[in-house]
LUMKOLGU-101645 format. One record per residue: z, y, x of N, C-alpha, C in turn. Coordinates in pm, whole numbers, plus 50000, padded with zeros to 5 digits. Layout:
N
ZYXZYXZYX
...
END
This chain:
515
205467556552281204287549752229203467558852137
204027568452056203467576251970202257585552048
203327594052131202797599052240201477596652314
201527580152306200527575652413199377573852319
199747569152214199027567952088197537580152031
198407588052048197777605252010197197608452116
197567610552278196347612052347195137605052319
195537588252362194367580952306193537588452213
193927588452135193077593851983192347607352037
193297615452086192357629052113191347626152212
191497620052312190287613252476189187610652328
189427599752223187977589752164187387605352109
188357613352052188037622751955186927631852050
187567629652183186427636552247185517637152293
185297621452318184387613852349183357610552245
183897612152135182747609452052182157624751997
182827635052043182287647052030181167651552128
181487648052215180047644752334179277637252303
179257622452252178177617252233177217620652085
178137626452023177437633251844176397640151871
176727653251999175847660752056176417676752052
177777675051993178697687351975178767696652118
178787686752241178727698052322177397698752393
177257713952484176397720252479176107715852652
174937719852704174837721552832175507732252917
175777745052817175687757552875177207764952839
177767768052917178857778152874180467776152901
181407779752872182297774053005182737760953038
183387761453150183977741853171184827739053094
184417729152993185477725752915186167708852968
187317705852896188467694152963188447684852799
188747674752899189337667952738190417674952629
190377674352507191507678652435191387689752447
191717700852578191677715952575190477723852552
189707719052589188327726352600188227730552703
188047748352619187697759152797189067764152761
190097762352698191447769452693191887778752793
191647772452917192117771253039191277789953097
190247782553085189197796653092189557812853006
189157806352829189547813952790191087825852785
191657815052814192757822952873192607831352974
192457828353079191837837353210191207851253158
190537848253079189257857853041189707867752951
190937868052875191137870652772191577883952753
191027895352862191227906152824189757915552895
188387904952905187487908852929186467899752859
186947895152771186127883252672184397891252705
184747900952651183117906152620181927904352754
182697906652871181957905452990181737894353063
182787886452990182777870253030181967868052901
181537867252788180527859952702179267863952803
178797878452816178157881952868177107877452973
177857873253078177937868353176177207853553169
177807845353110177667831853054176087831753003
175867843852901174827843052799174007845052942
173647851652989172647854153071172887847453169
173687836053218173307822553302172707814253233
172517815553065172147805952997170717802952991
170187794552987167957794053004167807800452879
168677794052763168317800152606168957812652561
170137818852644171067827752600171887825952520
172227813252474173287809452414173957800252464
175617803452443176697793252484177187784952346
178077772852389179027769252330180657768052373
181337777652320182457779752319183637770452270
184617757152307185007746952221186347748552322
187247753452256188997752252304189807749252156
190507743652235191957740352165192697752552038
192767748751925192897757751872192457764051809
190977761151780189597775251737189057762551709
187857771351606186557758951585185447762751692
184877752251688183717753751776183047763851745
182637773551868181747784651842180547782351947
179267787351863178357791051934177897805151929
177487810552089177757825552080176137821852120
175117836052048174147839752112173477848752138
172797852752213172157865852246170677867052260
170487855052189168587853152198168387857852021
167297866852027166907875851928165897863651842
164997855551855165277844751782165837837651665
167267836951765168207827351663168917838951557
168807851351649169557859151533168757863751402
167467860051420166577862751316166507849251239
167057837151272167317824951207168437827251089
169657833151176171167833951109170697842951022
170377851651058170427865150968169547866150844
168237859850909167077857750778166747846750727
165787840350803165457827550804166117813850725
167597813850799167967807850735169397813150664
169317825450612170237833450575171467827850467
170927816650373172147811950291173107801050330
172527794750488173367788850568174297792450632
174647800950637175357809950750176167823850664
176987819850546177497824850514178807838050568
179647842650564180607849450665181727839850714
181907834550551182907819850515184317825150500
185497811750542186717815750509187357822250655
187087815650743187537821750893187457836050855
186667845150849186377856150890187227865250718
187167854250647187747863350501189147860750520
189927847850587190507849850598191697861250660
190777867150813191137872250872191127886950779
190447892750674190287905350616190547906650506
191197892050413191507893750288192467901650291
193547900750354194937910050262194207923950248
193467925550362193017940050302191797945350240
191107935950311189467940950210189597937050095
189887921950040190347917049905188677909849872
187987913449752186987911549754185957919649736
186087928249889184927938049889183987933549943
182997942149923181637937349960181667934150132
181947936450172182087931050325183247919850334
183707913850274184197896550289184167890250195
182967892950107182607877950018181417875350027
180737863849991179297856049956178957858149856
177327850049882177307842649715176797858149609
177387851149487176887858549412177507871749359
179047871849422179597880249396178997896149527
178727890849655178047893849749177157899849664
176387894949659174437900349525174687911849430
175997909449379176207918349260176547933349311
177447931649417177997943649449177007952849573
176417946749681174917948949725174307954949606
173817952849494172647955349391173637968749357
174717970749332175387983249299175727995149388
175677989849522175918001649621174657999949658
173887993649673172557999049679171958011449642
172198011449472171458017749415172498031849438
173648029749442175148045649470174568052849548
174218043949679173598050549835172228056449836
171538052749724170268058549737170418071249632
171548071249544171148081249448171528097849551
170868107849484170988122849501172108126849509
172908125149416174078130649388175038126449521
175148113249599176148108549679175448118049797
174398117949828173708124349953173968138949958
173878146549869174108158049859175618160549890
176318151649835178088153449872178098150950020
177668142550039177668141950225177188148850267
176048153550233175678170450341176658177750284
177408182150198177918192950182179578192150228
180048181550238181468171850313181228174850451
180018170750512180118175950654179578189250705
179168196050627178918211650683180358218450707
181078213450587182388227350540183128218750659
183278204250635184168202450787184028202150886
182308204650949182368208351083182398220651095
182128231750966182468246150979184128250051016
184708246050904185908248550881187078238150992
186408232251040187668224751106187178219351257
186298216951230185768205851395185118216351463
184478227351467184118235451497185518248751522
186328255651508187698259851489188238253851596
188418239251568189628234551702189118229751804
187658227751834187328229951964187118245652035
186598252751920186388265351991188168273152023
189138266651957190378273352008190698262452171
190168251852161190508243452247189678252452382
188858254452339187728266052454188398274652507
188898284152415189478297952450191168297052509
191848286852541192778285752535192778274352671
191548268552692191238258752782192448251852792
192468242652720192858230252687192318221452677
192628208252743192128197152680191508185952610
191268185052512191338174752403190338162652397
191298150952319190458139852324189548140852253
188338140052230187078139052173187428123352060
187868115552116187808104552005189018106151943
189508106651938190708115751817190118125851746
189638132151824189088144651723187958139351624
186728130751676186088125751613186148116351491
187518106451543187908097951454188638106951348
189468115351347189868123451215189278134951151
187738136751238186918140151129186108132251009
185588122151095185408108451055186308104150943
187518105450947188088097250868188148109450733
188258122550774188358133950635186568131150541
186068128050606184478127550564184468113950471
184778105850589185058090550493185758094350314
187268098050336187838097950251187158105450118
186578119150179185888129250075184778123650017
183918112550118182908112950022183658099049889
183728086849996184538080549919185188078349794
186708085949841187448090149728187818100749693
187098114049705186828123849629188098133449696
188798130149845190188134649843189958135549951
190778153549997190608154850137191918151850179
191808137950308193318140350326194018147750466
193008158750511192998170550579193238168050723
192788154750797193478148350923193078160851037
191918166151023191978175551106192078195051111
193238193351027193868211550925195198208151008
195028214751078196558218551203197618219851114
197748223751026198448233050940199108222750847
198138209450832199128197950732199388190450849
200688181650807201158168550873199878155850882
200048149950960199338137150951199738129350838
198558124850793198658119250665198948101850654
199588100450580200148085550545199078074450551
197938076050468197518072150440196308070050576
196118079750675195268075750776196278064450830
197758067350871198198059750972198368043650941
198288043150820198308028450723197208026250774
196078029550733194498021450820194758022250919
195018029351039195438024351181195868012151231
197068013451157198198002451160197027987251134
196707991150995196397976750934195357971451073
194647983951104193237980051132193577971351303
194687977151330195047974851483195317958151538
196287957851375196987942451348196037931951275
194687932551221194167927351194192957923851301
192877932551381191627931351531192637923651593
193537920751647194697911251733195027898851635
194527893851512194247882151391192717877751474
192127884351468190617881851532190597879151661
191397883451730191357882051866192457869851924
193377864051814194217852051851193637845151940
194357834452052193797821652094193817813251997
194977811151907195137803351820195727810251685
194777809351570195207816251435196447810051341
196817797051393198007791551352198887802451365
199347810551441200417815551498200537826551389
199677834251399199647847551276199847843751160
198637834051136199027823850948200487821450925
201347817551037202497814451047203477825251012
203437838851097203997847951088204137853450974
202527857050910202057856450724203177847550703
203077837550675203587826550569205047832150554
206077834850657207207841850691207407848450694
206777861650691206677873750647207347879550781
206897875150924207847883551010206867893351137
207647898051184206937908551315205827915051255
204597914151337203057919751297202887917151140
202867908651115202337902450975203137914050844
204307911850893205347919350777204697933050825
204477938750906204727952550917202807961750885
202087947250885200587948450786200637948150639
201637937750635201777938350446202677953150394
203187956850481203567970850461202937982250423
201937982050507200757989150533199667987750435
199067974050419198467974750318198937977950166
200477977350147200527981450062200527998150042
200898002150157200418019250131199218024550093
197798015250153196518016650162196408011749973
197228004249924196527995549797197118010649682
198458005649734199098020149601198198032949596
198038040449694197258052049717195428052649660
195528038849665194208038949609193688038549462
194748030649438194888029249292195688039649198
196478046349260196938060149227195588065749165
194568065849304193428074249265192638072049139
192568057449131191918052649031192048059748896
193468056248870194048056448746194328074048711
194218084248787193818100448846192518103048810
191448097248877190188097148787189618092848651
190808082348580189418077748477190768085348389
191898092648389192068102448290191188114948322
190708116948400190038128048476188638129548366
188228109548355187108111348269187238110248146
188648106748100189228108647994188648123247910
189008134748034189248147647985188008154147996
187308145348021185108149448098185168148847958
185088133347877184388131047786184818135947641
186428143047652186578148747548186108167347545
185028168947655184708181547650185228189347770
185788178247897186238186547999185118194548016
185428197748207183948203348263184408196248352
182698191948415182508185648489182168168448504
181608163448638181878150748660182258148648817
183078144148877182638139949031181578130249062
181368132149197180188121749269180318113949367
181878117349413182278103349459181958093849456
182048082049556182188070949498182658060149453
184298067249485185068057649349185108062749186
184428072749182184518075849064183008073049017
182248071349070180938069149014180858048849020
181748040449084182158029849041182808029048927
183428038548893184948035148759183218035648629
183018048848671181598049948573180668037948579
181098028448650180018014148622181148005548520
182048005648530182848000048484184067986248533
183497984048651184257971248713185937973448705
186587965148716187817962648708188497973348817
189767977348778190387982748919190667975849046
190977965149055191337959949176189567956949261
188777954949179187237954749214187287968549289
187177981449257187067996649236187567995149370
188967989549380189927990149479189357988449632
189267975849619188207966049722187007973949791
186267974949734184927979849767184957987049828
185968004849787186028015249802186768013449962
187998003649983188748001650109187227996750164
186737987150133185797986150241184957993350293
184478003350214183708015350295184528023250352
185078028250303186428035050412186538028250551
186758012250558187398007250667186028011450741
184608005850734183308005050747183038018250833
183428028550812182768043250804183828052850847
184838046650894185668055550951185638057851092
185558047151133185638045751278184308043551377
183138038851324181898034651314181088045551448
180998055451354180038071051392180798075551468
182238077351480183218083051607183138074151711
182798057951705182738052051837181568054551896
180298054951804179018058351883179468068551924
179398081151872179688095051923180708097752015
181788089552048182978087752134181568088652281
181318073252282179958069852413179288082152431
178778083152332177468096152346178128106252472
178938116052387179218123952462179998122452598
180178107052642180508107752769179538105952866
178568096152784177258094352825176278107052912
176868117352781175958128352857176538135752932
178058135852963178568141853047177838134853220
177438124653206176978112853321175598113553345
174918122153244173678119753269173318132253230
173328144453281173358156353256171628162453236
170978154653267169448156253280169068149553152
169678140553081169458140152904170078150052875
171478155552881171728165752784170948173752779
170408180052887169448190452870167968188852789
167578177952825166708173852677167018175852562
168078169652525168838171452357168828187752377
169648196852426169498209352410168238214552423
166988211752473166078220552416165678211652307
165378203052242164728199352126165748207352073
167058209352037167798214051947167628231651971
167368235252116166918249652034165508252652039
165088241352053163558246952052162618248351860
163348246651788163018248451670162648237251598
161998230851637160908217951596161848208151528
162828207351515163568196851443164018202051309
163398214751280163688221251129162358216151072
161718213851081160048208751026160208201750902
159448208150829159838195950703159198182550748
159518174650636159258159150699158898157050811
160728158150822160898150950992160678140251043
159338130951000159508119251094159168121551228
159458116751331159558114951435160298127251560
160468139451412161018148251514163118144651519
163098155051621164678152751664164738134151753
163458131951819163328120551909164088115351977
163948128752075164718125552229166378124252193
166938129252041168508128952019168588119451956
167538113451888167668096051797167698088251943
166898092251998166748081452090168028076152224
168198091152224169948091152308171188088052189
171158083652095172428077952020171598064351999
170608060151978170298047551945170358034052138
170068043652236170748041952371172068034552394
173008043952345174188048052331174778034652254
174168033352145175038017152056174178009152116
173308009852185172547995452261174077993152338
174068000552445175387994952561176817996252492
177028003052402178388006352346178018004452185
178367994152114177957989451995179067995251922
179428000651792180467999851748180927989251688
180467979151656180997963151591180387955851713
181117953151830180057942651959180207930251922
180577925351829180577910851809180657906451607
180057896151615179767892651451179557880351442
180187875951304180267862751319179747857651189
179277843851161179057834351070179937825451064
179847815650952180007799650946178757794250877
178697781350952177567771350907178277764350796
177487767250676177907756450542177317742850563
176557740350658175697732250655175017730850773
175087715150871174457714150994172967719851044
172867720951135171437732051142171067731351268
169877731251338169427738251472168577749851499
169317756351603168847769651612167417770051667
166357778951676165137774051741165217774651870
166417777051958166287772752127166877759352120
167157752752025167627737352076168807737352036
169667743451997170787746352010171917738751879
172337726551879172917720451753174157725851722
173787726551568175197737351507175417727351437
177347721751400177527713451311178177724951246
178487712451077179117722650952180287726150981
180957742750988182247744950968182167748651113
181157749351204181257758051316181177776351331
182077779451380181717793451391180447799351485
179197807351378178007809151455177947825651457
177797828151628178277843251647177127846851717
176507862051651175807869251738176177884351806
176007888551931176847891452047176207907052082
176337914952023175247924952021175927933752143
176977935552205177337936752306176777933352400
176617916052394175847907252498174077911652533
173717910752337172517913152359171567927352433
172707939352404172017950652486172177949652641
172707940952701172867941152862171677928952902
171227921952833170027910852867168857917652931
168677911753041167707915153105166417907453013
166387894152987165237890252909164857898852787
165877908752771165427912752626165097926252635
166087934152739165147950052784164677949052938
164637937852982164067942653130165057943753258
164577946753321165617951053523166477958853466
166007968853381167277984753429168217978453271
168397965953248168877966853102170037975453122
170907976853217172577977653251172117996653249
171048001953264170828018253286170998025053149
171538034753180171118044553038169878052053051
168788048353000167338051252974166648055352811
166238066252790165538069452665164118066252665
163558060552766162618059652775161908046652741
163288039352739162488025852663162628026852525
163408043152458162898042252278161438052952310
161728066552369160578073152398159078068852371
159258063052459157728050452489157238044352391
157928037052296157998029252187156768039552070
155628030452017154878038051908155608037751810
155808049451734155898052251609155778044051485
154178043751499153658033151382154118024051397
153598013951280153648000051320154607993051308
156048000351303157147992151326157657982651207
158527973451280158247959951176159227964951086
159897959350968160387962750875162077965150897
162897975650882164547980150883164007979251037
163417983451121163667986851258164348000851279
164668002951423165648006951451164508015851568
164048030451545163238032351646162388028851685
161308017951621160638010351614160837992651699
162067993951709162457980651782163037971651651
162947955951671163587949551573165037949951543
165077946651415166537944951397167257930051434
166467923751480166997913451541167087910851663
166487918851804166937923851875167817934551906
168027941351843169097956151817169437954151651
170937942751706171337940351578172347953751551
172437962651587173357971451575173897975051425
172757972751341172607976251201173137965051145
173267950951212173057941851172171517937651109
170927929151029170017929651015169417918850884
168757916950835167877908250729168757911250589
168967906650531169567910050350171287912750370
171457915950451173227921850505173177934550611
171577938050622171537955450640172247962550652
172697968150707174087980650665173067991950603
173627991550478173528002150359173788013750448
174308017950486174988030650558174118035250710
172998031150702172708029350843171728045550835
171458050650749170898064750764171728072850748
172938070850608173858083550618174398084850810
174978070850827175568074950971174488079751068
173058079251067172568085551138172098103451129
172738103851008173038116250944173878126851036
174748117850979176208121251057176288122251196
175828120451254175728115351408175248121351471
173798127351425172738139451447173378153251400
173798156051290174588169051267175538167551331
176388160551370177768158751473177478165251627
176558156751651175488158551835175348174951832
174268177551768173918187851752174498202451714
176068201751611176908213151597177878213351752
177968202451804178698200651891177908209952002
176778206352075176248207052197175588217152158
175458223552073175008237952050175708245852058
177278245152053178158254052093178918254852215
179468238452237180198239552344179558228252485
180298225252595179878218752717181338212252718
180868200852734182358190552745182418185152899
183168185552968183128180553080184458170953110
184858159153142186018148153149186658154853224
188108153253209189548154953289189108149053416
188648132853396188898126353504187418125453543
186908132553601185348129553636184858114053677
185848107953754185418093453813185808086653714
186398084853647187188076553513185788068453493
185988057353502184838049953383185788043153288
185538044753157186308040953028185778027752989
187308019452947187228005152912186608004652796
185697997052738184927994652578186497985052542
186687988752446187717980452394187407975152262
187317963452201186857956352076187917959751993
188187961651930188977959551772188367960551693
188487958551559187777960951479186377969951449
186557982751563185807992151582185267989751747
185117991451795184977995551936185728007951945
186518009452046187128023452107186958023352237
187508035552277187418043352438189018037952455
189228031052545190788027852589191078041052655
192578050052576192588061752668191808071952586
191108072352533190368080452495189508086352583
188888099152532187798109152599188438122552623
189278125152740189888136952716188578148952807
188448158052757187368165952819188228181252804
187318189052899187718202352915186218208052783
187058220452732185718226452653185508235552650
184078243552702183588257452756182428258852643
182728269152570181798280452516179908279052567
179108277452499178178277652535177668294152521
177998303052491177758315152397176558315752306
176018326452264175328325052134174058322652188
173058321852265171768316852301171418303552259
172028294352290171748281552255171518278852079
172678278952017173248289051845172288293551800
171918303951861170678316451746169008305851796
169118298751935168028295751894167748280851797
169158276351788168398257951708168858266151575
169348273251541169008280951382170808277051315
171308281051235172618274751145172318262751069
171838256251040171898245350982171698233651003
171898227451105170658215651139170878202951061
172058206350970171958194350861170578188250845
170028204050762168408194450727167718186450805
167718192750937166878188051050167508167151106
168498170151067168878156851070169318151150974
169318154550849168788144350731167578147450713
166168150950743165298146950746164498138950871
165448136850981164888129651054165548112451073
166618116950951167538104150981166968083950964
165688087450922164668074650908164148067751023
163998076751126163668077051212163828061751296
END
């Protein structure tokens, strides 16, 4: 009777969820009680191509997603609504607890998993970190010596020795020495043959691996569970994060005797930026937070674009050769570089259209709402925009959306462009940056980075894949990765290419990095 009792209840529960207006016209077949369970399951190791798919059967481009287990989600890919979530109606649509849940043990309360006003405060402080001189200058000078001294070295031995190597490994532990240096002031040498792999990268691995498979549950009961018990995955993250927490706070408490010994007449100051936080004064476990979150943010980010890129151009060999003459044709040393170094903004800004490094992002509604395609959001629904989804829309780039084309940034005027655009396209169509008052702060250094990366790279060497036919899986975690990686062969360009784009092209791409 109980039994019979509780279906009952779930059939009315569902029935009156249809008639409220909870479900949608559009998006998979859902059942009483289960939803699309049934589906989602099926789908569940191509989610991205199945949202995909859906969105663009949709008239509005948005689905509703409702299984067993999960809160109701609405996914969308109409540029529109993402200018609703994001701006418009920006204090509705908080990140919430779903998504903090999933990143507290480790972000804590960094600026990337809280609201509100604590959100405002710490925005208003890395704001102003990211714009000052002193942090910019450490990043040009963090990535010269390590693409001199290290990323440059082990491909050219990888050349002469013709070997191998994965490109996203290599990228990701340059990435991650850059992260750490500018960061926390500490090289932890991931790509110096000569040291062991460091502790402290494989702890973010770990965490980062077991917390994308929290996000990716059918059902988050199960992990909360594991947490609560401390067993399997869960135990072996709290492990981890505690390597990531000690090490950090080591640092802490390393620097402010450091400024101990400044202010009694040391020499010197660093420009880090955990040490130019301690110099604001916030608490350590604050210091703590923040600092993991740019780390997590910026490690993996610029190696996934750049992972794509360079396979990209292994595939499309008639762009590379573009990028190589703008890069030795001189013109990208110009002072005030706007618009120069084009055709190489325009082939990495390509590049995260089809291969995003974050392809999916999420909200919660504090508060019931409709989107402007019609679309009813109740409170405590999860509201997701699909930037994966959105670069394959034909309504939004046209027939060839699925092509790799520079010609739809090429084309694009200069002037004019509306405000935080991206190449002169919106940020609410190319949410890549994300977009409206949750901007990514970081969205010029990494185009910094990305452009001096391209450019030391393809000025020296020619990468060509192991597996020429290989097409590589986009894989979501926390980052986007290459499943498998990018293993390429690497040949010497000799010095022609070199003597003509000049030694430095730092400048040339931090002054075009606005772009």
């Amino acid at each position: 009777m109980l039994w019979l009792v509780a279906c009952c209840l779930l059939l009315l529960l569902y029935s009156v969820r249809l008639r409220s207006g909870w479900s949608h016209g559009h998006g998979p077949r859902s059942y009483p009680v289960i939803g699309c369970l049934v589906a989602f399951y099926q789908n569940r190791w191509r989610l991205l191509d199945w949202y995909t798919e859906l969105l663009a059967a949709s008239p509005t481009q948005t689905i509703v997603v409702d299984r067993l287990g999960a809160r109701r989600t609405v996914v969308t890919a109409n540029p529109v609504n993402v200018e609703h979530i994001l701006k418009a109606n920006f204090g509705n649509y908080p990140k919430g607890k779903p998504f903090t849940d999933i990143l507290g043990d480790l972000l804590g309360t960094g600026i990337f998993n809280v609201d509100g006003e604590l959100w405002y405060a710490q925005r208003k402080l890395v704001s102003h970190e990211f714009s000052a001189r002193a942090l910019r200058d450490l990043e040009f000078a963090v990535l010269e010596d390590e693409a001199r001294n290290r990323l440059v070295p082990a491909m050219g031995l990888a050349a002469a020795r013709g070997d191998a190597v994965d490109m996203q490994d290599l990228l990701r532990r340059f990435s991650f020495d850059v992260i750490c240096r500018v960061s926390l002031g500490v090289d932890p040498g991931c790509l110096d043959p000569a040291l062991p792999a460091p502790r402290l990268a494989a702890a973010f691995d770990a965490a980062a691996g077991i917390i994308a498979r929290r996000g990716a549950a059918p059902v988050a009961a199960v992990w909360k569970a594991k947490r609560a018990l401390n067993l399997g995955s869960e135990r072996r993250l709290r492990e981890e994060i505690g390597v990531i927490h000690e090490a950090v706070m080591d640092l802490i408490h390393i620097r402010k005797k450091e400024r101990a010994l400044v202010n009694a007449g040391g020499d010197g100051q660093r420009s880090d930026l955990l040490s130019r936080m301690i110099e604001c004064g916030y608490p350590d476990e604050a210091i703590r937070d923040m600092v993991i979150s740019f780390i997590m943010a910026g490690r993996d980010t610029t190696s996934s674009a750049l992972t794509w890129f360079f396979w990209l151009l292994t595939r499309h060999r008639d762009v590379e050769q573009e990028v190589l003459r703008e890069i030795a044709g001189g013109a990208s040393h110009a002072a005030g570089g706007q618009g120069k170094m084009r055709v190489l903004h325009a082939a990495l800004c390509e590049t995260m259209r089809l291969y995003p490094p974050v392809p999916i992002n999420s909200r919660v509604a504090a508060a019931g709402d409709v989107l402007p395609d019609g679309t009813r959001v109740e409170r405590g629904d999860r509201v997701t925009y699909f930037q994966y989804g959105m670069g394959r829309m034909k309504s939004i780039w046209g027939a060839d959306a699925a092509e790799f084309s520079l010609q739809r940034w090429l084309s694009l005027p200069e002037d004019n462009a509306p405000p935080a655009a991206v190449a002169g396209v919106s940020p609410f169509k190319y949410p890549v940056f994300q977009a409206g008052p949750r901007t990514c702060l970081g969205k010029e250094m990494a185009f910094v980075q990305m452009k001096f990366v391209a450019s030391t790279v393809l000025r020296r060497f020619e990468l060509a894949p192991v597996d020429e036919g290989r097409v590589p899986v986009f894989l979501p975690l926390m980052t986007a990765h290459m499943a498998g990686g990018l293993n390429v062969t690497v040949r010497s360009r000799g010095d022609q290419i070199a003597a003509a784009a000049g030694s430095t092209p730092i400048a040339a791409a931090a002054s075009s990095a606005g772009n």
